[in-house]
VOVEXLUM-382414 format. One record per residue (C-alpha): residue number from 0; x, y, z. Coordinates in steps of 0.05 Angstrom, whole numbers. Layout:
N
+------+--------+--------+--------+
| doti |      x |      y |      z |
+------+--------+--------+--------+
|  NUM |      X |      Y |      Z |
...
+------+--------+--------+--------+
// end
This chain:
388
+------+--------+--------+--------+
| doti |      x |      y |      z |
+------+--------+--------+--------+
|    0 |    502 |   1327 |    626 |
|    1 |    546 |   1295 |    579 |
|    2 |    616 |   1291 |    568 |
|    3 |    650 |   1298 |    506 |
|    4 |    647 |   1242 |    463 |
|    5 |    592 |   1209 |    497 |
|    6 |    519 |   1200 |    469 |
|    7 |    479 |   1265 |    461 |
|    8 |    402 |   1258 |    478 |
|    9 |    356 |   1306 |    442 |
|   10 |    290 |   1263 |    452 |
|   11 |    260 |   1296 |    509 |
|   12 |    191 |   1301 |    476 |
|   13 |    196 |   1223 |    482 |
|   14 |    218 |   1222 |    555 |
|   15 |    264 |   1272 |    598 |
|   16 |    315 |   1226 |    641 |
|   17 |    296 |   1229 |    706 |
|   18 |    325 |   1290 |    730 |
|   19 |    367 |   1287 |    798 |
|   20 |    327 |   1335 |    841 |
|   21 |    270 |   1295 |    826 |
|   22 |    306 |   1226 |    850 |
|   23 |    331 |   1259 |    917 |
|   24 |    260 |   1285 |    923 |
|   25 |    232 |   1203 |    912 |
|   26 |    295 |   1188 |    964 |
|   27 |    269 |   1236 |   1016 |
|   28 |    200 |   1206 |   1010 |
|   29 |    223 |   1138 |   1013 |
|   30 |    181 |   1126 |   1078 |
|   31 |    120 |   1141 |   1041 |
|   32 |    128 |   1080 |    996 |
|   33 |     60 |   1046 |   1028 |
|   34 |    -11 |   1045 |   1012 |
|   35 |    -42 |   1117 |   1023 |
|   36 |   -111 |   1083 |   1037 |
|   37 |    -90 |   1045 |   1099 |
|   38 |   -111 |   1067 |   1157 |
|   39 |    -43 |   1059 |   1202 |
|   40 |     18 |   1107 |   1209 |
|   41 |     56 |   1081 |   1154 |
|   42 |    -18 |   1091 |   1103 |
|   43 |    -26 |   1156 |   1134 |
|   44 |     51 |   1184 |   1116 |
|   45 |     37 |   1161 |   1041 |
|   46 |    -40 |   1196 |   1043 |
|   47 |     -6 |   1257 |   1064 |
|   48 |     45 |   1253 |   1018 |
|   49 |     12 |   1233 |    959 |
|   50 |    -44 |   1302 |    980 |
|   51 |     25 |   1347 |    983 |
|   52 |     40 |   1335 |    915 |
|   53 |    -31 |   1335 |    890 |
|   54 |    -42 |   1402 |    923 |
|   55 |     26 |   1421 |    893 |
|   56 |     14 |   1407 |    820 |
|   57 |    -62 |   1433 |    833 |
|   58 |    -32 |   1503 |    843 |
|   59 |     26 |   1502 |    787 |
|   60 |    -37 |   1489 |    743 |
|   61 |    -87 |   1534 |    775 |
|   62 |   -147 |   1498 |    805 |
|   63 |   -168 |   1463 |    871 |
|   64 |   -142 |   1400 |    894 |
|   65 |   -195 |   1367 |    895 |
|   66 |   -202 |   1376 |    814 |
|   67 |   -134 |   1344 |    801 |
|   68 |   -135 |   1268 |    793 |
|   69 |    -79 |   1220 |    792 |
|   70 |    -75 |   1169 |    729 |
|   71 |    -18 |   1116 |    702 |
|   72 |     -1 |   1181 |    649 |
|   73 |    -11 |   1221 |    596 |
|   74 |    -61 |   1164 |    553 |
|   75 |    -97 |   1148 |    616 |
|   76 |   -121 |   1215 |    628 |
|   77 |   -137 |   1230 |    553 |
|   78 |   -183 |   1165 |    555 |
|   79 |   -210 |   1187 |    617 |
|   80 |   -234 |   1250 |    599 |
|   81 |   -255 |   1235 |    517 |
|   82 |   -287 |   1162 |    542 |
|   83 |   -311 |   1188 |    606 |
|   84 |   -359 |   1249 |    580 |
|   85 |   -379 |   1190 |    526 |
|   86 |   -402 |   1155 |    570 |
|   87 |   -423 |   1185 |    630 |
|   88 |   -483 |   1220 |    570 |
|   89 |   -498 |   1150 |    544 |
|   90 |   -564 |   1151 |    508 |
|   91 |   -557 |   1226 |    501 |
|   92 |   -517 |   1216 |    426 |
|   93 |   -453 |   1259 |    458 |
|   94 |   -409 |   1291 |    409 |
|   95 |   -333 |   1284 |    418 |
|   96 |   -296 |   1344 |    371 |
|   97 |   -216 |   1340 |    354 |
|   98 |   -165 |   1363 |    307 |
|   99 |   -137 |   1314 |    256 |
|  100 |    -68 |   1323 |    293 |
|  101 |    -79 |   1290 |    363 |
|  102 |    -40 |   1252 |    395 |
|  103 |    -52 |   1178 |    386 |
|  104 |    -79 |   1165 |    457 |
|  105 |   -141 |   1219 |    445 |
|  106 |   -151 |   1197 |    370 |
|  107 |   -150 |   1114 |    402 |
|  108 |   -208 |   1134 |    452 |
|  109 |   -246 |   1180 |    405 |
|  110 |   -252 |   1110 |    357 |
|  111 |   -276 |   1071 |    408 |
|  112 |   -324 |   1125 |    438 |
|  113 |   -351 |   1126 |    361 |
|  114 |   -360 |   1042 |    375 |
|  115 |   -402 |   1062 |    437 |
|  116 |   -448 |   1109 |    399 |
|  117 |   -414 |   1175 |    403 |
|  118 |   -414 |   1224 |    337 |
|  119 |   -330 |   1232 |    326 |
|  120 |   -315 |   1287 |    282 |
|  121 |   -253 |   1311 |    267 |
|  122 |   -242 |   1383 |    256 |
|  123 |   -175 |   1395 |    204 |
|  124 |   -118 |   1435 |    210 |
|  125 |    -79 |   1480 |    153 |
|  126 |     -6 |   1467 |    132 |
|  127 |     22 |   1497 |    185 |
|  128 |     -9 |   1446 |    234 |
|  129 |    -59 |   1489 |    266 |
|  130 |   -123 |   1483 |    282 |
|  131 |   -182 |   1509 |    232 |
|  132 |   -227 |   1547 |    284 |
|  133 |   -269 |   1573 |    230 |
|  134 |   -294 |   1493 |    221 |
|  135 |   -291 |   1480 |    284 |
|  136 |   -348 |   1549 |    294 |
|  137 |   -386 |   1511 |    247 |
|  138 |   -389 |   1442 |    271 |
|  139 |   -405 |   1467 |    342 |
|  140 |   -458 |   1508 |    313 |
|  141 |   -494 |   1439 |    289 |
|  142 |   -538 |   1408 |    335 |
|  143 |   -514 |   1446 |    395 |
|  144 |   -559 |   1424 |    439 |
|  145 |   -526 |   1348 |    445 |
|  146 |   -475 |   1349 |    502 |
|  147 |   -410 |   1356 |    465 |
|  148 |   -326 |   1347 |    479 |
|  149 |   -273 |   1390 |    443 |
|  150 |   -209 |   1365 |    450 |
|  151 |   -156 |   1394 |    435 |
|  152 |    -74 |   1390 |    446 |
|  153 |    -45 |   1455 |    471 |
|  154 |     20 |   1436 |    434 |
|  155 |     31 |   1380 |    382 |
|  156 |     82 |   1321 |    398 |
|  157 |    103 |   1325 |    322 |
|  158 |    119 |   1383 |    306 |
|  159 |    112 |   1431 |    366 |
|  160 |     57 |   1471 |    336 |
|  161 |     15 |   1508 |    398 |
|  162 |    -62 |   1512 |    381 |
|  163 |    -93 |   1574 |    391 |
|  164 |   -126 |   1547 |    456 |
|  165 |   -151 |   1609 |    484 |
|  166 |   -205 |   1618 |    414 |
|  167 |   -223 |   1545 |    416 |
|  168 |   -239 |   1566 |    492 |
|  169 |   -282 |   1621 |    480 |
|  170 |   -315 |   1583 |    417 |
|  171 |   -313 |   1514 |    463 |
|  172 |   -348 |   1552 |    513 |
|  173 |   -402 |   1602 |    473 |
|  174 |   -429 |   1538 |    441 |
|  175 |   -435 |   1510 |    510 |
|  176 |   -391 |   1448 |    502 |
|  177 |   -342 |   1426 |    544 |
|  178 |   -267 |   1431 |    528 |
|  179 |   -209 |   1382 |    545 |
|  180 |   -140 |   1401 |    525 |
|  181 |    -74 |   1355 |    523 |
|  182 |    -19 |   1388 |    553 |
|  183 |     30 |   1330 |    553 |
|  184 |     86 |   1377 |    509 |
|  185 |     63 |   1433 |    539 |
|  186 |     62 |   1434 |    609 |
|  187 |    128 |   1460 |    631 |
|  188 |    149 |   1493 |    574 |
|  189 |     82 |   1540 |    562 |
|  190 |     37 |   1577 |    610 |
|  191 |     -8 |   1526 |    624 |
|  192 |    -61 |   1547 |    673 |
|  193 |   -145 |   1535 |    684 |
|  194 |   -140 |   1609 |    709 |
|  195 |   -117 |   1641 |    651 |
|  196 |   -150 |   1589 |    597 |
|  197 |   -213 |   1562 |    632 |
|  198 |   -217 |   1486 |    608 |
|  199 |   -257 |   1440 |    632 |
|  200 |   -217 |   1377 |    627 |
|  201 |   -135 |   1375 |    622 |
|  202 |    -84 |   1320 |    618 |
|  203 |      0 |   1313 |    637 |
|  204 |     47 |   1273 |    654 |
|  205 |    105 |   1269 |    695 |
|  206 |    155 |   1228 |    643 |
|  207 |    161 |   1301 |    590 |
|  208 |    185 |   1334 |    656 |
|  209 |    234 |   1294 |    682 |
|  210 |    191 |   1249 |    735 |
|  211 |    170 |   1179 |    729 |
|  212 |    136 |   1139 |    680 |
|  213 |     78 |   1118 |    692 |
|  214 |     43 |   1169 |    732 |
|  215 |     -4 |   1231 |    711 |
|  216 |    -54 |   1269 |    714 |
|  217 |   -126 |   1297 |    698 |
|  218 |   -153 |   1362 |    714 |
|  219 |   -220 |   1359 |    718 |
|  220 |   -263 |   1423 |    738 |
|  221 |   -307 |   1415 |    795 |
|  222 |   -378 |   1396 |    765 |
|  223 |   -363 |   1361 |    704 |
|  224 |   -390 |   1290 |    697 |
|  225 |   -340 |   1233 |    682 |
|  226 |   -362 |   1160 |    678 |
|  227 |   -301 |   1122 |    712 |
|  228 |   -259 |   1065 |    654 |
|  229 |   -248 |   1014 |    713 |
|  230 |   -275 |    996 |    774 |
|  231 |   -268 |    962 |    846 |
|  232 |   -246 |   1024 |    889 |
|  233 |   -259 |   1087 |    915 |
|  234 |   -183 |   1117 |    906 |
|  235 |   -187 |   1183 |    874 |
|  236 |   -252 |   1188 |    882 |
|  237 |   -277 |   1134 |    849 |
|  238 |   -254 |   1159 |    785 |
|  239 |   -190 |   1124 |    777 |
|  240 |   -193 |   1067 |    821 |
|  241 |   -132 |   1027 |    849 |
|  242 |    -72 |   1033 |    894 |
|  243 |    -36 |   1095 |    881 |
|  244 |     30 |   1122 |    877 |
|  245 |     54 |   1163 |    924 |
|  246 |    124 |   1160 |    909 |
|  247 |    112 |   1176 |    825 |
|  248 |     54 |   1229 |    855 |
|  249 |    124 |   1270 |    900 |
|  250 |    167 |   1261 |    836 |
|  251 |    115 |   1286 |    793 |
|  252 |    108 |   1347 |    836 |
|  253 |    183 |   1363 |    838 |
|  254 |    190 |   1354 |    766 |
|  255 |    134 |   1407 |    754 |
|  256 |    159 |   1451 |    796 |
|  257 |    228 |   1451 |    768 |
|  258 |    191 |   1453 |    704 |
|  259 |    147 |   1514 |    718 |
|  260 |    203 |   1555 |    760 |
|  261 |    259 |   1542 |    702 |
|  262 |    216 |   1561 |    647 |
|  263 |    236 |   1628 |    636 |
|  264 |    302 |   1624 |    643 |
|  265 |    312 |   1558 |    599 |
|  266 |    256 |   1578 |    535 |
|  267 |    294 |   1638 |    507 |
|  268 |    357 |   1587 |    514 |
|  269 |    316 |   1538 |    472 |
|  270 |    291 |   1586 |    424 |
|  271 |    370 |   1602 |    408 |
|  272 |    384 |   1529 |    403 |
|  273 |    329 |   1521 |    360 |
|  274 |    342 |   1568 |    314 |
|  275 |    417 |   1551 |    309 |
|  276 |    395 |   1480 |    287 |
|  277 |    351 |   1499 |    233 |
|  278 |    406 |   1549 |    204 |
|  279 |    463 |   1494 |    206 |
|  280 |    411 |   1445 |    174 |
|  281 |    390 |   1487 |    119 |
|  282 |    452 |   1502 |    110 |
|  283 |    483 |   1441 |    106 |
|  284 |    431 |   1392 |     83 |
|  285 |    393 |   1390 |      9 |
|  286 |    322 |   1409 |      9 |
|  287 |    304 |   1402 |     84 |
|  288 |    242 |   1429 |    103 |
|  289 |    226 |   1457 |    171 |
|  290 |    146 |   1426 |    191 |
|  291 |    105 |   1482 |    229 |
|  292 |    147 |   1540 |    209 |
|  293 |     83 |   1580 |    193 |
|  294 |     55 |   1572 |    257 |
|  295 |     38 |   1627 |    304 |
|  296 |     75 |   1592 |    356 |
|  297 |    115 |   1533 |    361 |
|  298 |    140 |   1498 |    419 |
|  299 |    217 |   1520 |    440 |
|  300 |    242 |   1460 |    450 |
|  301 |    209 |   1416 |    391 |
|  302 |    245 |   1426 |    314 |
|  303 |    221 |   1374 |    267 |
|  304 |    254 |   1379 |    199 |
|  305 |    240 |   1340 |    130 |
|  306 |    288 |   1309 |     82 |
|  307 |    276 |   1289 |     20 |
|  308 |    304 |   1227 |    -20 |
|  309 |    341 |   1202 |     42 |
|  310 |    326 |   1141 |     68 |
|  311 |    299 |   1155 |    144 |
|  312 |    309 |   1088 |    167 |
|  313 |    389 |   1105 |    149 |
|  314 |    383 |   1164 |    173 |
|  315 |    369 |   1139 |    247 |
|  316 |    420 |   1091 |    246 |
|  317 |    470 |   1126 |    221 |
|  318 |    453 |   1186 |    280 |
|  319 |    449 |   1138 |    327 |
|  320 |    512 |   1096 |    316 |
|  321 |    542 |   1165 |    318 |
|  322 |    519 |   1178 |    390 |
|  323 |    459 |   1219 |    370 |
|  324 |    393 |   1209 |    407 |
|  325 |    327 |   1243 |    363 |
|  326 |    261 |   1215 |    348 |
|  327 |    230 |   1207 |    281 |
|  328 |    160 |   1232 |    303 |
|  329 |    106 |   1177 |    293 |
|  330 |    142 |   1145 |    231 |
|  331 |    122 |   1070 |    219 |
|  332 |    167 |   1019 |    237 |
|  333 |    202 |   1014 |    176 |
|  334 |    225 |   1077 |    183 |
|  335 |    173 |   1109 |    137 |
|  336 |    144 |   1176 |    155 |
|  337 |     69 |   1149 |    104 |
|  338 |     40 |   1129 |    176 |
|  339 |     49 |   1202 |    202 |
|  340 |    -21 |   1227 |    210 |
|  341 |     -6 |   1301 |    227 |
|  342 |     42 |   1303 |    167 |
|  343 |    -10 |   1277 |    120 |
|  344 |    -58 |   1325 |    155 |
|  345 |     -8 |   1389 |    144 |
|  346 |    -19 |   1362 |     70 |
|  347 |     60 |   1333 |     65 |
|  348 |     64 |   1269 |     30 |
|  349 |    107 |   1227 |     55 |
|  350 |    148 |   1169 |     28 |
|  351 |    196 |   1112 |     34 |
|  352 |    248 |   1163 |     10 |
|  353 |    233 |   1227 |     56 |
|  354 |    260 |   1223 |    130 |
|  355 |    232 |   1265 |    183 |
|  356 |    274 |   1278 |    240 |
|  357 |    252 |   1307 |    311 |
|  358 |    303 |   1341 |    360 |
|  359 |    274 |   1359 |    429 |
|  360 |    312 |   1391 |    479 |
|  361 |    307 |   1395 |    564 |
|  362 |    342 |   1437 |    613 |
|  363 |    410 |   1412 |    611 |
|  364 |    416 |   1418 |    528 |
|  365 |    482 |   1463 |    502 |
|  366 |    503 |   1495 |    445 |
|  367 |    558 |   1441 |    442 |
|  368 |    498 |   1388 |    432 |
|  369 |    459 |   1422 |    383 |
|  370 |    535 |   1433 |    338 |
|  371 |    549 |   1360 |    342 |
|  372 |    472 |   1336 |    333 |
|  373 |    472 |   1387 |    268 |
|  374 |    552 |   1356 |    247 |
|  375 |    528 |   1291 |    248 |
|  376 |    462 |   1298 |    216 |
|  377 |    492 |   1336 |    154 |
|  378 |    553 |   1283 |    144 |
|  379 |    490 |   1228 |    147 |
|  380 |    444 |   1269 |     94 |
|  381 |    511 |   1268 |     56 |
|  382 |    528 |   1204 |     55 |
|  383 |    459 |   1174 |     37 |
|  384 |    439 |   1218 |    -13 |
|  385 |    504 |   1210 |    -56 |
|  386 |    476 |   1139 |    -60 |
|  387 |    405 |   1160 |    -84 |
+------+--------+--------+--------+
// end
């Protein structure tokens, strides 16, 4: 995708680029660009449209159509489901369960389900990012008989760590709670499916795939309440009212399908790259530290490395004034990695002085980017920490 000497981008975990299938597939569908809810021939191309795709990324994720709702993304559909259950068992004191490492969007709605009455508990994880299911057995155990959320992240935006969603299943399920899952990272890299892991409640989006911004998704299993977060229609159901997107909702279903079709050709190709950065970074740079190594199972396209005494906000200048595109995780705008909440969950103290770097690769990542991305990262590490 890129020539040499150009800019390399290895922030896919941010957003993919829109990938050119997917923009011939928006191109095709062009004529679908109207509102699906109107009842003349140009509403009724967009309805069917936007079903296609819905019915499309119902079976690349294993459930009915009518179970997959369309949202403005990722955050939408984590609110929906953690602030939905809240408050579709108002006056019933709901639990809402999650690990200490969610994503932003699912920790956000889980405060302001706690301003609403709910009991938030947050369920830690050990160093290697994963989840403690021996707590969470515990806390589920506790008045079990209050309607109650886990959720969960199949795969953590960090640092790539996959949960071990199939126990928290079972447990989820024996204690009779209801389980939603965020599988932003990991739809498209991982075998996502309701068949194989039964959850109740599951979010995506089409941006980590290579769609559109601004369009995604909530699985929602046929029978489980949700109290809708804004109102004045009856698109999707009533549940996420407002004109839709017909056009995102096509993209979204060619990205997936790329996605889901490429997958096992493209992981093992990650997994090299992958470990060909961390050996050229050890190698090459002081005291780096690999985040999640001890996991069970990482994500194949996520590496997140830590530096000590070099200054991070340096750090991502100097990459990306050398044409290098990376991400450093949820670091605080000064360029401090203190703010990080799943580092200082994973028990890693950050400072001004330690830089966390994230490189996350998509389909059209080479050997030749990974070289350059570890080249220029070692002569930066070099450069700032002679002067520390």
């Amino acid at each position: 995708m890129y020539a040499e000497g150009q800019a390399i981008y290895l922030d896919y975990a941010a957003t993919a680029p829109l990938r050119p299938e997917v923009w011939t597939a928006m191109e095709e569908a062009l004529d679908c660009c109207f509102n699906p809810v109107s009842s003349h021939s140009f509403g009724q191309r967009a309805h069917h449209s936007l079903e296609e795709a819905r019915a499309e990324l119902a079976g690349l994720i294993g459930c009915h159509k009518r179970e997959v709702y369309f949202t403005g993304g990722g955050t939408s559909s984590s609110n929906l489901a953690v602030l939905g259950f809240v408050r579709a068992n108002a006056g019933r004191q709901p639990r809402v369960l999650l690990s200490e490492v969610e994503h932003q969007a699912g920790l956000g709605a889980a405060r302001h389900a706690a301003e609403e009455g709910a009991d938030v508990r947050l369920i830690p994880v050990d160093a290697s990012a994963t989840l403690r299911l021996d707590v969470l057995e515990t806390v589920l155990a506790q008045d079990g008989d209050r309607p109650t959320l886990v959720s969960i992240m199949w795969a953590n935006n960090e640092v790539g760590a996959v949960q071990p969603i199939a126990e928290v299943e079972r447990l989820t399920h024996r204690h009779g709670a209801l389980l939603h899952t965020d599988a932003v990272q990991a739809f498209g890299k991982l075998d996502v499916s309701v068949q194989r892991i039964p959850t109740d409640l599951l979010s995506a989006t089409a941006h980590k795939l290579g769609g559109l911004v601004g369009i995604g998704l909530l699985y929602c299993r046929e029978g489980v309440d949700l109290a809708p977060l804004t109102y004045g229609g009856t698109q999707e159901r009533a549940l996420w009212p407002g004109t839709q997107n017909p056009l995102g909702a096509v993209g979204f279903a060619r990205a997936a399908r790329l996605a889901v079709k490429e997958r096992a050709t493209v992981v093992p190709r990650w997994h090299e790259l992958r470990e060909r950065l961390t050996k050229r970074l050890k190698e090459g740079v002081r005291g780096l530290t690999v985040h999640a190594s001890d996991a069970p199972e990482r994500l194949p396209n996520i590496l997140s490395v830590g530096i000590p005494d070099c200054d991070p906000g340096a750090l991502l200048v100097s990459l990306d004034l050398d044409g290098i595109a990376v991400s450093a995780g949820s670091a605080c705008s000064s360029g401090s990695v203190a703010a990080s909440h799943v580092l200082k969950a994973m028990g890693i103290a950050g400072s001004d002085e330690y830089a966390t770097l994230r490189y996350s690769f998509g389909p059209t990542t080479t050997r030749e980017h990974v070289e350059r991305a570890a080249d220029a990262t070692i002569r930066a590490c070099s450069r700032i920490m002679a002067h520390t």
